[in-house]
C-alpha atoms as one frame of an Amber mdcrd trajectory, in Angstrom:
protein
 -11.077  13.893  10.881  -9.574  10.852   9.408 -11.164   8.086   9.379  -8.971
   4.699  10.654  -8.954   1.262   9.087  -7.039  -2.166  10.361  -6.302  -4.631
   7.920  -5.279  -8.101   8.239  -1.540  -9.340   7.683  -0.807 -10.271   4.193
  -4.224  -8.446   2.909  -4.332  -6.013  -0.231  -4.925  -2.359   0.747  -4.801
  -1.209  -2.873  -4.830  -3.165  -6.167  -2.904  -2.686  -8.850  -5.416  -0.821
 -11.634  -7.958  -0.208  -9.382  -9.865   3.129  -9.469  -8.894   4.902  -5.852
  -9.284   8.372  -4.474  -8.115   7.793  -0.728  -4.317   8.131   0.422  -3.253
   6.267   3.601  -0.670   7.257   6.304   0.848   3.969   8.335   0.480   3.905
  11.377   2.467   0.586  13.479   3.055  -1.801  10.661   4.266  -1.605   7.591
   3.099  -2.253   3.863   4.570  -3.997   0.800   4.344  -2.463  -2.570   4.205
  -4.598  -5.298   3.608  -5.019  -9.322   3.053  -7.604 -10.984   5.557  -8.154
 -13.944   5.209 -10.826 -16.489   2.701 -12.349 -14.530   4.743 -12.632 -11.435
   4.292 -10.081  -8.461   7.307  -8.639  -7.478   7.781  -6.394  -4.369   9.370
  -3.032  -4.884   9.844  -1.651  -1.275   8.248  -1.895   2.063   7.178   1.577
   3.771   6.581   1.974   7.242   5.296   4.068  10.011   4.163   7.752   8.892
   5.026   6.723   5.227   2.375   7.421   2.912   1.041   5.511  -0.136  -2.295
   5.899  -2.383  -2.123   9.730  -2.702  -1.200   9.911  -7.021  -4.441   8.360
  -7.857  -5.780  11.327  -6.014  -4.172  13.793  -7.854  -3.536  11.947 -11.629
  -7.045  10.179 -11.336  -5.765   7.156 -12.917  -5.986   3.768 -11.263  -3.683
   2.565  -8.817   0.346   2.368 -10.461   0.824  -0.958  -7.381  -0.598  -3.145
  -5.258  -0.030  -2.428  -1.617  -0.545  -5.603   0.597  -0.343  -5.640   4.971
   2.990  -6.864   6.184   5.186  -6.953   9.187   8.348  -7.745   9.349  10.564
  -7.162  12.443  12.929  -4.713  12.452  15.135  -6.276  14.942  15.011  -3.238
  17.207
């Protein structure tokens, strides 16, 4: 069974050099990944539903490569 979590618009999932072992699948909404670069975050893409994010830190066991953050945005459909 897995286990289901909401989170807030515009709150971090993941961190950016945090220690993780958990991969998410989206359901409805859709996340923003982002790193920060010269001390300015800067999104790289937006994944949505049945995308999955998280799951290298499971395998490599380093800390997280992004920061993933809770976002909609409307798709206009």
């Amino acid at each position: 069974m897995i286990p289901l979590s909401r989170y807030e618009l515009e709150k971090f999932i993941i961190q950016e050099n945090d220690l993780g072992e958990t991969a998410y699948v989206i359901k409805p909404r859709q996340v923003e990944v982002s790193k920060e670069l010269q001390g300015k975050r800067s999104t790289w893409l937006t994944l949505g539903l049945r995308e999955t994010f998280g799951e290298m830190s499971m395998i490599d066991e380093k800390p997280r490569s992004a920061t993933v953050t809770a976002v909609y945005r409307d798709s206009g459909v």
